[in-house]
C-alpha positions as CSV (number, residue, x, y, z in Angstrom):
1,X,-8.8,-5.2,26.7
2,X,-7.3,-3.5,23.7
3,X,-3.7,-3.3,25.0
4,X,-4.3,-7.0,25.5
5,X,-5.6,-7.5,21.6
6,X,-2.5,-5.2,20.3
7,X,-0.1,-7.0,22.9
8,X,-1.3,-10.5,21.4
9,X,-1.6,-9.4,18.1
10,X,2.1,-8.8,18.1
11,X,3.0,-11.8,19.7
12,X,1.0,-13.8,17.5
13,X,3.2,-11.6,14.1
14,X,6.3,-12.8,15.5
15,X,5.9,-16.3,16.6
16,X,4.7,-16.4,12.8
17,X,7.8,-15.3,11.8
18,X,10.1,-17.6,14.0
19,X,7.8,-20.8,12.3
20,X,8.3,-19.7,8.6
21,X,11.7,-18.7,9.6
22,X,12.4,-22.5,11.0
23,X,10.8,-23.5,7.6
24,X,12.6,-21.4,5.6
25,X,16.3,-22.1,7.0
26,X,15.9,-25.2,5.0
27,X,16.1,-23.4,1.8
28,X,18.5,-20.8,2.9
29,X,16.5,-17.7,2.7
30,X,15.1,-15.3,5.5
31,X,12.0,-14.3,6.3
32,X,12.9,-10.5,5.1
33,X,14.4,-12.1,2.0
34,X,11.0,-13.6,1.3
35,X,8.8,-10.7,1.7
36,X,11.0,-8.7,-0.6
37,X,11.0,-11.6,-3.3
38,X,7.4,-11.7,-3.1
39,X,6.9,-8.2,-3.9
40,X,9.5,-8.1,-6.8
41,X,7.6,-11.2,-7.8
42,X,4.5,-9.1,-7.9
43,X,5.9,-6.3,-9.4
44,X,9.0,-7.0,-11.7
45,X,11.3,-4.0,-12.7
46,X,10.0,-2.4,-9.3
47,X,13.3,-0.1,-8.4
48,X,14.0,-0.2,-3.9
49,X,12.6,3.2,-3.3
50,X,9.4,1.8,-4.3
51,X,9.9,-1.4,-2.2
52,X,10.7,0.6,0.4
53,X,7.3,2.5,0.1
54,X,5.7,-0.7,0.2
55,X,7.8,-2.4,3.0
56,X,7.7,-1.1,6.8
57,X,11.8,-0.9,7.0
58,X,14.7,1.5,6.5
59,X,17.0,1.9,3.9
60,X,19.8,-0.1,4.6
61,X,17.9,-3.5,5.8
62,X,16.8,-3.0,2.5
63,X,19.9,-2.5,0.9
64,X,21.7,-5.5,2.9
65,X,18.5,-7.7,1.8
66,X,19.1,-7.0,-2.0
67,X,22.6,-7.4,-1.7
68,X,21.9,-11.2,-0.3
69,X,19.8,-11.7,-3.0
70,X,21.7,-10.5,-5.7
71,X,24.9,-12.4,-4.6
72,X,22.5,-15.7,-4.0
73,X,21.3,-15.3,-7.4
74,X,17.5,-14.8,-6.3
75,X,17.2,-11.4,-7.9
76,X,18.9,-9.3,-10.8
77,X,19.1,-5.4,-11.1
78,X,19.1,-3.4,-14.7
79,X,20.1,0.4,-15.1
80,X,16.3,1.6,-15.8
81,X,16.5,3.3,-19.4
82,X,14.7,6.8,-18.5
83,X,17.0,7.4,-15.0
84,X,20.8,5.6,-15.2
85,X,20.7,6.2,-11.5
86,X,17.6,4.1,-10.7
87,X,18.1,0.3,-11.5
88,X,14.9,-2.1,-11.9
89,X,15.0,-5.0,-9.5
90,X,13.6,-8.9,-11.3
91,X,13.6,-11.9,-9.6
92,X,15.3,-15.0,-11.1
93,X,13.9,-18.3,-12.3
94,X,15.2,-20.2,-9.4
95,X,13.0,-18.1,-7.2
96,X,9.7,-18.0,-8.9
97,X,10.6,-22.2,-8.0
98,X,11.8,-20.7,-4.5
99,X,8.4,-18.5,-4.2
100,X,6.0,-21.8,-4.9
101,X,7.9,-23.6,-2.8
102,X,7.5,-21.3,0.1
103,X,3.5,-20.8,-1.0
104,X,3.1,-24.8,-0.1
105,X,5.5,-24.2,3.2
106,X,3.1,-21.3,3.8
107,X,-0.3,-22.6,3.1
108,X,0.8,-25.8,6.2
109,X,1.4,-23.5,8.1
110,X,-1.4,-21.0,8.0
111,X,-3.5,-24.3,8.3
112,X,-2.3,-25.2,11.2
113,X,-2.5,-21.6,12.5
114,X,-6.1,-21.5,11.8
115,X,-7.2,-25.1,13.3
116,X,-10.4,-25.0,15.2
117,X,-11.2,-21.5,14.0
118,X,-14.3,-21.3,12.1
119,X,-14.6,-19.6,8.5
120,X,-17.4,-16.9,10.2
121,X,-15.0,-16.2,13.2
122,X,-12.0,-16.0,10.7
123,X,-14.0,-13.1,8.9
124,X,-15.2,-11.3,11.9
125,X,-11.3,-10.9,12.6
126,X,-10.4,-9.7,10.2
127,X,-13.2,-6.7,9.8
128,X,-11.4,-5.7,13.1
129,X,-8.2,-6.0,11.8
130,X,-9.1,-4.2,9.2
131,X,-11.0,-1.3,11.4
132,X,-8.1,-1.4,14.2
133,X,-5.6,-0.2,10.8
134,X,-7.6,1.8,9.4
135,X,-8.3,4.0,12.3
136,X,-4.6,3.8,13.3
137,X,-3.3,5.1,9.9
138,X,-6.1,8.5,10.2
139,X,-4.8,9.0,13.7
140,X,-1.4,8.5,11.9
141,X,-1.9,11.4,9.0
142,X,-3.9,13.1,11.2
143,X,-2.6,17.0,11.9
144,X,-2.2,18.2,15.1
């Protein structure tokens, strides 16, 4: 029964993605491209190593994500005044627009994703989301 939870579980992540990313080719912007907004949204001046601690994904998605966006116009870098070699990564006013704009696509679609699901069952869920990560990330830094 667990495969079947971790099979579905997955399935369910990515046919999320394909919706927001059939919402989101209407404002030109990927899926990738929004989660990396979001997070230099919630952290301005955060330099890529540190997105990439935060982010599950390599280096040069990363890199090929940030170029996007800084040709686009969604993001600016600065040379970080302590380390010239590390540059601090700001979103643009266009996409704090962009980001609230994707917050209302979002919200429709997590409402629909949710229909017939009740509040109680919603929470239960995610406790065993919750458990299911946590016991995968101490089998993960466990040492052998």
């Amino acid at each position: 029964m667990v495969k079947e939870m971790c099979y579905k579980l997955n399935k369910s992540s990515m046919l999320y993605k394909r919706l927001m990313s059939k919402h989101l080719e209407r404002l030109n912007i990927t899926y990738s491209q929004l989660m990396v907004l979001r997070v230099i949204n919630r952290e301005p001046g955060i330099t890529a190593k540190e997105i990439l601690m935060q982010m599950d994904t390599d280096k040069a998605t990363l890199s090929g994500v940030l170029s996007r966006l800084e040709r686009d116009n969604y993001i600016y870098r600065t040379k970080n005044d302590n380390d010239k070699r590390v540059q601090n990564i700001y979103i643009s006013e266009g996409s704090e627009r962009l980001c609230e704009e994707v917050s209302i696509i979002e919200d429709a679609c997590i409402s629909d994703l949710v229909k017939g699901i009740s509040d109680e069952d919603s929470e239960k869920f995610l406790f065993i989301l919750d458990r299911f990560i946590e016991n995968q990330i101490n089998k993960i830094e466990e040492k052998y």
